[in-house]
Each structure stands twice: as structure tokens, then as C-alpha cells.
N, C-alpha and C positions, 0 to 999 in steps of 0.2 A: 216877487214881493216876499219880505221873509214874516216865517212861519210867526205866529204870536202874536198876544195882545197888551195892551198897556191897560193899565186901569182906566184910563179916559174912555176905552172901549168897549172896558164891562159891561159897562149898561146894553148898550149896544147889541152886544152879543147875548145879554141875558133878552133883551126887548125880541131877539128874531128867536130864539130858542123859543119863546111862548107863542110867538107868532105861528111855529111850525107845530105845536101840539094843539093850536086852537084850529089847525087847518085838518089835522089828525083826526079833531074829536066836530069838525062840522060846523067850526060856529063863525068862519072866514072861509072864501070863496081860492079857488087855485089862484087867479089873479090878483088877489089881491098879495096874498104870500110870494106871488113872481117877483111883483111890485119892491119888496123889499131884501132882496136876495142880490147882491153885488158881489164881482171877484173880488172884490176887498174883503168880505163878510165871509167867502170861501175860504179865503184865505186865512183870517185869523183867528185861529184856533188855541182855544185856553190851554197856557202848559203846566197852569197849578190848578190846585181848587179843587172841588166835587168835580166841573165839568173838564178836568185834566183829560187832553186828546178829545175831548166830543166835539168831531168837526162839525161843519153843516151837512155834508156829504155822507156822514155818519147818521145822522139825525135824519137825514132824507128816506135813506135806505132803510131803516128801522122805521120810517111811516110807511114804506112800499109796502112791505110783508102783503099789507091789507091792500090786494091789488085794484081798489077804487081811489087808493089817495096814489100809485107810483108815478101816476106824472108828472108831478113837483120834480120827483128825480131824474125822469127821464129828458125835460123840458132842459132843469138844470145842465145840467151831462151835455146835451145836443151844443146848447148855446156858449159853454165856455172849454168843449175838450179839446181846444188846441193849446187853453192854458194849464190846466187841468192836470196835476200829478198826483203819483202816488201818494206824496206827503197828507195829499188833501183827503186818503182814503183814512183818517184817523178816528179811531186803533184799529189796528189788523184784521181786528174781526169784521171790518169794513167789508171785507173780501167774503166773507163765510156769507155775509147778508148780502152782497152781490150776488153770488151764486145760487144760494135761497131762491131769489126772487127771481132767476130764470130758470132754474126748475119749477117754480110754482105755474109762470107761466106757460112754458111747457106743457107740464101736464093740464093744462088749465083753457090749454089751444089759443095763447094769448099772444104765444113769441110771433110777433111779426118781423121783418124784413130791418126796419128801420132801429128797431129794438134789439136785435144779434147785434149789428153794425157798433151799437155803442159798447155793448158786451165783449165783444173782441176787444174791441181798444183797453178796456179797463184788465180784461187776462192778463195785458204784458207786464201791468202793475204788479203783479203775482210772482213773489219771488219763489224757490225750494222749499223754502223753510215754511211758506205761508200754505204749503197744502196740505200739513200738518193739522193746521188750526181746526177745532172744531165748533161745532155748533153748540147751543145748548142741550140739544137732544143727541150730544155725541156721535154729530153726524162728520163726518172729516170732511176737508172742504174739495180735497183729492177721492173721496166716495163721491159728493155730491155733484162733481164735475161727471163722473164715469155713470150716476144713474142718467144726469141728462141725457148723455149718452145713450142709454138702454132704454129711454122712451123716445127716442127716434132722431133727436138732435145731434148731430158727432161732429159738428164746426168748434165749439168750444172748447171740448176734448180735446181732438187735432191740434186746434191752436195752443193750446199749454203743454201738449207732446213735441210739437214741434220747436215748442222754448226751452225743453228742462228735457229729452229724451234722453242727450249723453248721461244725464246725473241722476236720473230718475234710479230708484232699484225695486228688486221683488217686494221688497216690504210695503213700497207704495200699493201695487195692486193687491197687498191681502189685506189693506184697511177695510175694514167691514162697520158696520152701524150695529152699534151697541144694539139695539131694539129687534134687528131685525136678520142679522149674520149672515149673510151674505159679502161676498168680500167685493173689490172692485173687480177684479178680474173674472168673479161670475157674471155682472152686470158688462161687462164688455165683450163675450165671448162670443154677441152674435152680432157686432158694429163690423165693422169694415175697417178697425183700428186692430183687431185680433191678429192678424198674421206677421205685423210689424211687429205685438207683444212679444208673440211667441217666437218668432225667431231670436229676438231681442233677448229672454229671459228665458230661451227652452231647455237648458242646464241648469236652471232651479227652481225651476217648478216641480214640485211631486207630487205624490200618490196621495196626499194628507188636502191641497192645495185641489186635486183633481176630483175629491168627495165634500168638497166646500158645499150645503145647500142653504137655503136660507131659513129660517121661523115662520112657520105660519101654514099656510095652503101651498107652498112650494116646496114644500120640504123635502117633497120626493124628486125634487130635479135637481141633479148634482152638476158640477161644471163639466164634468165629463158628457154627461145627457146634453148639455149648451154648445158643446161645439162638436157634438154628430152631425152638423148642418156644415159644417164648415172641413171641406176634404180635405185640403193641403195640412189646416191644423189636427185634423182627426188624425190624419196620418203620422205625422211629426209624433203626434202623441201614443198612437198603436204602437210605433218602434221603439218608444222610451221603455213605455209600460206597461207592455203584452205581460210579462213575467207576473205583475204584480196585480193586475187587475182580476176582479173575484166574479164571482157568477152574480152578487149582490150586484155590482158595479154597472152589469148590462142590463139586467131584470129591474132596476129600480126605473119605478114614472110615478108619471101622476094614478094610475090604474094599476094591478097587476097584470103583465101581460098585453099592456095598452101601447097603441101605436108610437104612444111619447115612452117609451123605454128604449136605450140605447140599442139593443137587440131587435125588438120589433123594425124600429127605423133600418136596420143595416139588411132585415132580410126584406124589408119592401123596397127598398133604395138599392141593391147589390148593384153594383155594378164594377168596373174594374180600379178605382179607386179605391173601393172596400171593401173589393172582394176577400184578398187575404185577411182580412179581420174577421171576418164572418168565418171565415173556414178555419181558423185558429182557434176559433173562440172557443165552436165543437169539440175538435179535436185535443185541445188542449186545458181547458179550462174545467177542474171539478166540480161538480155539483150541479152544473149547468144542463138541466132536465127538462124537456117541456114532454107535453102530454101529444097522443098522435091524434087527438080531439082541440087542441087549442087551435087560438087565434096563431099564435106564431108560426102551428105547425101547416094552418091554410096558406100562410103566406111563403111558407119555403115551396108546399106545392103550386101554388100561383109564382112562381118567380122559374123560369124557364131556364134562368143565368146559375141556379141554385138547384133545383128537383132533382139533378142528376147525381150529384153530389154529395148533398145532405137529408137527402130524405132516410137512404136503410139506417144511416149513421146517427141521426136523430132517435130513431124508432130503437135501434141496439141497448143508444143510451138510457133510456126513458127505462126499459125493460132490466135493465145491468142493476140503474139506482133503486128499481121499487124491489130487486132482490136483497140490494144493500142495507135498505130502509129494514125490511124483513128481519136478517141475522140482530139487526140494531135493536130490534123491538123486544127483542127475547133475552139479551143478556145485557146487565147490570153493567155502566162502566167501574172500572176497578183500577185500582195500582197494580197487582199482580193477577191473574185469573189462578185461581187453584185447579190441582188435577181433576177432580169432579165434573167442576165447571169449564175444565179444556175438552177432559173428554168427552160432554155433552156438546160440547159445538161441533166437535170432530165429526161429530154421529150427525147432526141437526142437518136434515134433509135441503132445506132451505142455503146451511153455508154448502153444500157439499153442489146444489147448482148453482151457487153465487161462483161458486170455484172453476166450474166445469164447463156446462153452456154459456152463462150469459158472460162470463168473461170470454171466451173465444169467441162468443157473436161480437163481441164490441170491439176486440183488438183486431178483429176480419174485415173491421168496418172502419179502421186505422183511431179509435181513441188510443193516445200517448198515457193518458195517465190511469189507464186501469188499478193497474199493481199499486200505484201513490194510494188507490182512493184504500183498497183493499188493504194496506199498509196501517193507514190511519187507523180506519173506523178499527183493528184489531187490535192498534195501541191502545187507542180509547180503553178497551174490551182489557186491558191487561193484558192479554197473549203475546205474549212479546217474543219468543223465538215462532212466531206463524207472521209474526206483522213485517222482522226483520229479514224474513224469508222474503214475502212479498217484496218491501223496499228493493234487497236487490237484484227484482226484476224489472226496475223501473228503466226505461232505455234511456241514452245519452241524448234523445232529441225532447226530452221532457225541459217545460220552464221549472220544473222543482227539483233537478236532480244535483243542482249544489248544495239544497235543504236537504236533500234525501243521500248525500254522499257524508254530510257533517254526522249527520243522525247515525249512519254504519259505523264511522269510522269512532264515533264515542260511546256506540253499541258495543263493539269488538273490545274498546280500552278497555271500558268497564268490565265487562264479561272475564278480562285476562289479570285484574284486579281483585275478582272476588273469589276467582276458579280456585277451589281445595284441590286444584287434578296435578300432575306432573309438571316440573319446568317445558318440559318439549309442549305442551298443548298450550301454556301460558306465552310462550313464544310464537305458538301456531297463532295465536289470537290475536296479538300484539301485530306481525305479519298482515293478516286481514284490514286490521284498524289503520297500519298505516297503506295497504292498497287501494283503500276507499279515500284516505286524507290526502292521498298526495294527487286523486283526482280533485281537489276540490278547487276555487281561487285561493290567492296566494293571501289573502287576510286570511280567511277559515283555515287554509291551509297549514297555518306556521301555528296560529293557537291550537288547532291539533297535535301535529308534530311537536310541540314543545309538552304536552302532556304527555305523550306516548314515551318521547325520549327520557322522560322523569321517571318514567314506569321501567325502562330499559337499563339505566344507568343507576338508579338508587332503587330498585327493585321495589317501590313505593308513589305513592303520589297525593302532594297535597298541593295547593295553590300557592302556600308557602313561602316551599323551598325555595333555594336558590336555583336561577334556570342555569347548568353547566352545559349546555348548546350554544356557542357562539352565532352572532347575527352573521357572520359569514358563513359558517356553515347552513345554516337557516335559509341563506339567500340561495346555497347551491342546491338546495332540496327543489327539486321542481315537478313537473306532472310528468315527465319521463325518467325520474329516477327510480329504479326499482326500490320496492320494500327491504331486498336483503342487503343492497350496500348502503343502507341507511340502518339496520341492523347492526351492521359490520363495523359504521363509523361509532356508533353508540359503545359498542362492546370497547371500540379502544379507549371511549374519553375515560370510560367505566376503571377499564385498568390502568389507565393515568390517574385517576385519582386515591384509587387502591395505595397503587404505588406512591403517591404523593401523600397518604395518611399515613404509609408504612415508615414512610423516610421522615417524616414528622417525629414520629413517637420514637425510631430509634435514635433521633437526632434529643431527644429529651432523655432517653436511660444514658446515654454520653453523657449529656449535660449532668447527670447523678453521679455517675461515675467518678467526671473530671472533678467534681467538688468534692469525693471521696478522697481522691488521688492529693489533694489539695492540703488536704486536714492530714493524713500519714505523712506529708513531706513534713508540714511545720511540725507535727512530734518528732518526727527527725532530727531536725534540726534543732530542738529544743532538748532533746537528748544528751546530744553532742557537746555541747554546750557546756553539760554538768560534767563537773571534773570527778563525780563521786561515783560516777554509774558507767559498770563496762557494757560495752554493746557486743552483741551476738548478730551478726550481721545477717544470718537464717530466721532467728527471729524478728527483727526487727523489719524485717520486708518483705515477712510474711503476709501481712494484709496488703499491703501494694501486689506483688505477685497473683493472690484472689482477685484481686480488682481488675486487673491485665487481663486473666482468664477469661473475667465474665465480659470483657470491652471484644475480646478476640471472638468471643461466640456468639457474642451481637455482629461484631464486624461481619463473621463468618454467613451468617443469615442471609444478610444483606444482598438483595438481588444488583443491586450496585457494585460494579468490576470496583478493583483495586485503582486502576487509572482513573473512576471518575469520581474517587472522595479521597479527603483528605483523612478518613478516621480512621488511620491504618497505626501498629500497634508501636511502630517509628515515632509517628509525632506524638502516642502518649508515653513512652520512654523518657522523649526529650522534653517535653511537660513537667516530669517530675524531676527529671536534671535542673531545669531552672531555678531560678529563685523564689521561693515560695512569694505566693502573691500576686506574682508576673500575669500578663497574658499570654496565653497559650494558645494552641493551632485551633484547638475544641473549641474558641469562642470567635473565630470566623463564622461570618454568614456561608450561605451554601456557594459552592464554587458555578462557577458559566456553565460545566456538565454537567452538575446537580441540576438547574433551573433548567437545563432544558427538557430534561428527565418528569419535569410538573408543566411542562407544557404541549399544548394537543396539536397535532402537527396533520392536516390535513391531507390524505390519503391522495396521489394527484392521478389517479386512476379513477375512477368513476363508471359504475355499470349504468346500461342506459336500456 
């Protein structure tokens, strides 16, 4: 039947519209509103007016909210959904208010059997575009789907995944509710739909994505805390973002320390699905301290899979940080520590066993990141040849040693940047910077190398200049190229461009010259000309002769053979033979051997 009404019908449709708010506010019986409810009357829906799109199906749905009147709808729905389409869910927001009312039931313990059963059907109405739509309380209709979800329902969910999953993207699960922040993909972390997400979207989800928590009294449980329940996903996600995740990360619950924090769970739960996270976490993760009195630390002793392992390693650490804490208490962080204030730490009883025992108890006890922590906290502190000492002790099986190789290798630039000392130790420094750069990845790698090389070849550096490293060269820099044939390639472009500023400039005293040579021939020839005036042929080319002189001791300069220019003292002879005004050889561009002479020609030797 199509959609619409004629005015014959207004009435009509205005007479059921009160009909359905009189049944809303109690003063007409459910039957008697049945009574007057026909597929005719479903069907035609106003497409002008105030009531433009307010279907009856719309109208139904906005009396359910208040779950004592939603049988109107549900009654409706039963008895006519094999006519029953989407058109008839008008306006769209039809959908937000579906879904409303089976979350409310939901949490309300209202959803029965017979009430899913119509809920599915009306899902398939739901196109992409419609899980956008929100609520008035900015609630998305794609969140609202994913809390049913998270209070126990996952038919609904399922059913609109298994309609839209090719086209669905990450942006769907980070809709979160204005009020309450949580995204959807926290709210589904612990359904039985989670493993299909993540496989599905585990390439972009991140570390921003994995501290998602909500407002309010959850605020301490991040999604990362949501799917510690969940192995296959825990894991997926341990191998993503071991590197990135912080001691904040494990340590955060509901409690400090409490069974609900990511850490507690993994050392009461160890077992060989989490095991390696558990034992990474120690060994690898800074800051990460518990006390040999806590809860956590009962639970590494009660866990039999764990007490062997992690107990001296705990205890190391615990003792390593409250030395660390210690040095931290007593001196001021700074931009630079002064010598006063170096030499007082030097002496300070405190740094001198943070240096000695409790760093050999804890590297004995296999923590990777000692020297990182010892690094920092003496950045902090300003000390910066004691921190950059530390840094590089940090070993290769560290998660921060591409942070910690960036940090050397722009330690060393700068240091060979500001050094008053000799070219050979600014060269020594430069060396360093790039030993540490060219271990790094190949993004940090090349924005390294391209500073270094600026510092190499214009003896200077600002963000600037122009980079004269070509991206081929750049590409063949790799982690086994040495320092000095990167050196080496630097030093040539350096003297190719030397040479290519040299042959500029004398290619411009030419250009002075030839316009010299220019102006004597027409007084020459203007000379001659005059029948009144004898020429003395010594004087009169006597300034030509100077000019020849001075073209031959430019030429002579010239680290350019006589084969590879044309500026030889032949073609400016034959210059001033011409006819004044002509072109001459001088106003050629540079010849194929000149231009190759300014270009950088790639060494095809290569140290390794």
C-alpha cells in the first residue's frame, strides 16, 4: 500500500494520533486503542505538516519508553510484521526508540522470549547509516546496541554484526555516550562477540583505545582491565602492546592493588596463557614496584607456577625503586645540574648505592631496564653526561631501546654542535651519533641521519636548510652500515658542492670579464671607424690583454681540466674576433662534463 495520506484522511489520522496519547496518559483502555489501529492507518503516514514522517509505529514506540503502556507496540508489531517495513519505522529515529525500549527492558528483566523474537526482525530494518543516529541523551544507537550487550543480551548485537560486519569500522566501536565515556568496545570486551572484534579490527586499535574508561565509579577499569578475562584477546593484545603499556596500565582497578587490577588478576590466574605477560611485565616494565608486605606480593607467593620465578625479582625491584625514590628526594629537577650540585650527587651516599648494590641485585635478578630507569630519573636531575652514560647501558632486549638509541644518537649531534674542542672530537661525536642512529628503525633512523648529515656537509644545522642527502642515499643507510662510510659518503656530497659553489662563482667573474671584453671590442671598432685618429695597436689592446690575463688566472684556478670547460683562453680570443654584440662560447650553459662534476654519484662500495 503506498506510503501517504490525502486529506480525506487527515482527520483520521489526527482522530488515532489522540487516540494514542489518550491511551499514553490513561484515560482509554489498551483495547480499545487496538480497536482502532488498521494496516491502513500503519500505513499512512503524513509527508507534510507538523506531523511530517510521525508514523503510528513511531508514535507507539515513544508511548513504550514508559514500559506499562509498550504493549500497544508490541501487540501492533506481532499482529501485522509480515506486512510491516521499514518505511513504516518513520523517522529514523524510530530505531534509536526501538532499541531504547529493549535496553530498558533488559535491564528492567522484562525481555522475554516472545519480545527478542520481534526485536530481531525489526534489526534488519537498520541500515549503516542508521547506527549513527542518536538519542536525545547522545546516546548512538550502535552504543545502545553494544550496552545490551554488556548487560547480558548479545542476540541483538550478533544480529546487526552479522548484517553490517563487512562495512562496520573502528570508529563504530569507539562511539561512546556523551554522559558517561565509555566507548562501545569497552562495553563489549566481555560478550562472547570480543574475539570476532578483535581479530576483525586488531590493526587499529591502540594504546589510547586500550585506556578507554568510563565516568563515574568505573573509572578505574580501563578496557585493557576488560579483557584480562578474555586469553585469546589478552594475548592478541600483550604482543601488540607489551612495548607501550606502563605500570599505570597493570596497577589500575577499582582498589589500589585490588584483585580487579590487571596485575593482581594475572598473578592469581598465571597460568600458561599469561604466563609470558606476567613475567615481562617485571622484567620489563618501569616503575612497576610492589611492596614484599602487599597483596600482590601474597599472591606471587601463593601461585607455585610464579614463586620461583618472581619472588627475588620482585623483592630486587621493590628495593632498587625505594633507592631511586631516595637520590629523587634530595635534588631539585633542573635543565642542567651545575658542578656543585653534580658534585654533591657524586658524593650522596644514597646515589653511590643506587649505582652499586641495588643496581647489581636487580640486573642479577634479570630486570632489562635498570640503566633506562637510572637514565631518566638523572635527566630529570639535569645531569646529563651521568644519564647518557647510563642510557648506553641499556641492552638490546629492552622495549625502550629505539627511545633510548633516538635519545644517544641526538645526545652525541648536539654535543658535536656545540663542542668549542677540535674538528677530530666534533667528528668523534658526530661518529657516536650516527652509531646509535643507524641502530634505530628506519623512520627515527633517516630523521636522525638527515640532521647529522647537515651537521657533516654544511658544518651547521638548522631545520631549514636544504636537505643535500638524496632519498637514495637515505634508503641505502641501513642498521648495518657503518658510521664511517656514511662519513665518507657525506665528505664527497660536501666537496661536490664546494666545488659546484666554486664553479658558480667563477663561471660569474667570466661572465664580468666577457662583458669587459665586450665594451673594448666596440671602442675598437669605433675607433677605427674615425678617419681622424691613428691607432697604436699596443695601446689600444692594452686593456683586452689585462682582461685575458685576469680570465687565464681564473682559468688557471680552476680545479676543472682544460678537457672539461670550455673557458679556455682560445674561445675568449675568438670572442673578441667576432662581431661585437654576437654570442659568444662564454654564454653557453655548462657543458655534460661540467654537470656531471655537480652531481653526487654514489660510491658502489659500501662498508658493512
Amino acid at each position: 500500500m503506498k506510503r501517504g495520506i490525502d486529506s480525506s484522511d487527515f482527520n483520521a489520522f489526527i482522530t488515532l494520533k489522540n487516540q494514542i496519547k489518550a491511551y499514553a496518559d490513561g484515560k482509554i483502555t489498551l483495547e480499545t486503542l487496538l480497536a482502532q489501529i488498521t494496516l491502513e492507518s500503519i500505513k499512512n503516514t503524513p509527508t507534510d505538516g507538523p506531523d511530517k514522517d510521525r508514523s503510528v509505529i513511531f508514535m507507539l514506540l515513544t508511548v513504550a519508553q514508559n514500559l506499562k503502556k509498550s504493549d500497544a507496540f508490541f501487540t501492533v508489531f506481532k499482529k501485522y510484521k509480515e506486512q510491516i517495513t521499514k518505511d513504516d519505522f518513520m523517522p529514523k529515529i524510530s530505531f534509536v526508540l526501538l532499541v531504547k525500549l529493549a535496553l530498558l527492558m533488559q535491564t528492567e528483566n522484562q525481555l522475554q522470549k516472545e519480545h527478542l523474537e520481534l526485536f530481531l526482525i525489526a534489526i534488519e530494518y537498520i541500515d549503516l547509516d542508521d547506527l549513527k543516529l542518536k538519542s536525545k541523551e547522545g546516546k548512538p544507537l550502535f552504543w545502545l546496541l553494544a550496552q545490551i550487550a554488556y548487560h547480558g543480551e548479545e542476540t541483538l548485537f550478533k544480529k546487526m554484526w552479522d548484517i553490517h560486519k563487512d562495512r562496520l569500522t573502528i570508529d563504530h566501536f569507539r562511539m561512546t555516550c556523551e554522559s558517561s565515556g565509555e566507548s562501545a568496545l569497552w562495553l563489549l570486551a566481555a560478550t562472547n562477540q570480543i574475539e570476532n572484534i578483535w581479530e576483525r579490527f586488531e590493526n587499529q586499535i591502540t594504546i589510547k583505545d586500550l585506556r578507554n574508561t568510563p565516568i563515574g565509579p568505573l573509572s578505574d577499569i580501563s578496557l585493557l582491565n576488560r579483557i584480562k578475562t578474555q586469553p585469546t584477546v589478552f594475548s592478541m593484545t600483550w604482543k601488540k602492546f607489551a612495548k607501550q603499556i606502563t605500570a599505570n596500565d597493570l596497577l589500575l582497578g577499582a582498589a589500589p592493588m585490588s584483585d580487579n587490577s590487571v596485575l593482581c588478576y594475572l598473578l592469581a590466574n598465571s597460568n600458561c596463557n599469561n604466563y609470558e605477560a606476567t613475567l615481562q611485565s617485571f622484567k620489563q616494565i618501569p616503575n612497576l614496584s610492589i611492596s614484599p608486605d602487599s597483596h600482590a606480593y601474597n599472591l606471587i607467593l601463593q601461585n607455585l607456577f610464579l614463586s620461583d620465578f618472581l619472588k627475588s625479582l620482585v623483592y630486587a625491584k621493590y628495593y632498587f625503586y625505594k633507592s631511586l625514590s631516595s637520590v629523587k628526594s634530595k635534588f631539585k629537577p633542573s635543565h642542567s645540574m651545575n658542578s656543585a650540585e653534580l658534585e654533591r650527587l657524586n658524593h650522596d651516599a644514597d646515589f653511590k648505592n643506587l649505582r652499586t648494590t641495588e643496581t647489581d641485585n636487580v640486573l642479577k635478578e634479570g630486570y632489562v631496564n635498570t640503566f633506562y630507569d637510572i637514565g631518566k630519573m638523572l635527566e630529570e636531575l639535569g645531569a646529563h653526561e651521568l644519564a647518557f652514560e647510563a642510557y648506553a647501558k641499556v641492552p638490546d632486549s629492552s622495549f625502550y631501546k629505539n627511545e633510548v638509541y633516538e635519545k644517544l644518537a641526538l645526545y652525541w649531534h648536539g654535543k658535536a654542535l656545540n663542542s668549542p674542542l677540535s674538528k677530530a672530537f666534533q667528528k668523534a661525536c658526530l661518529e657516536k651519533a650516527l652509531s646509535w642512529a643507524l641502530k634505530c628503525p628506519q623512520d627515527i633512523r633517516q630523521h636522525c641521519i638527515k640532521r647529522i648529515a647537515l651537521t657533516c656537509i654544511l658544518d651547521n644545522y638548522s631545520p631549514d636548510y636544504q636537505q643535500p642527502v638524496s632519498e637514495n642515499l637515505l634508503a641505502l643507510i641501513g642498521e648495518h652500515t657503518t658510521p664511517q662510510w656514511c662519513l665518507e659518503q657525506f665528505e664527497q656530497i660536501k666537496q661536490t658542492l664546494l666545488l659546484k659553489k666554486k664553479c658558480h662563482q667563477q663561471k660569474e667573474e667570466i661572465k664580468e670579464l666577457e662583458s669587459a671584453l665586450k665594451e673594448q671590442s666596440q671602442k675598437l671598432a669605433t675607433l677605427k671607424k674615425s678617419p681622424n685618429i691613428a691607432l697604436d695597436d699596443n695601446d689600444l689592446t692594452l686593456n683586452i690583454k689585462n682582461i685575458l690575463t685576469q680570465t687565464k688566472k681564473i682559468l688557471s684556478k680552476n680545479t676543472i681540466s682544460s678537457t672539461q670547460s670550455d673557458f679556455s683562453s682560445t674561445a675568449v680570443l675568438t670572442s673578441f674576433r667576432a662581431t661585437p654584440g654576437a654570442s659568444t662560447p662564454l654564454d653557453k650553459p655548462l657543458s655534460k662534463e661540467e654537470e656531471t662534476l655537480t652531481q653526487f654519484t654514489f660510491s658502489p662500495s659500501r662498508a658493512n
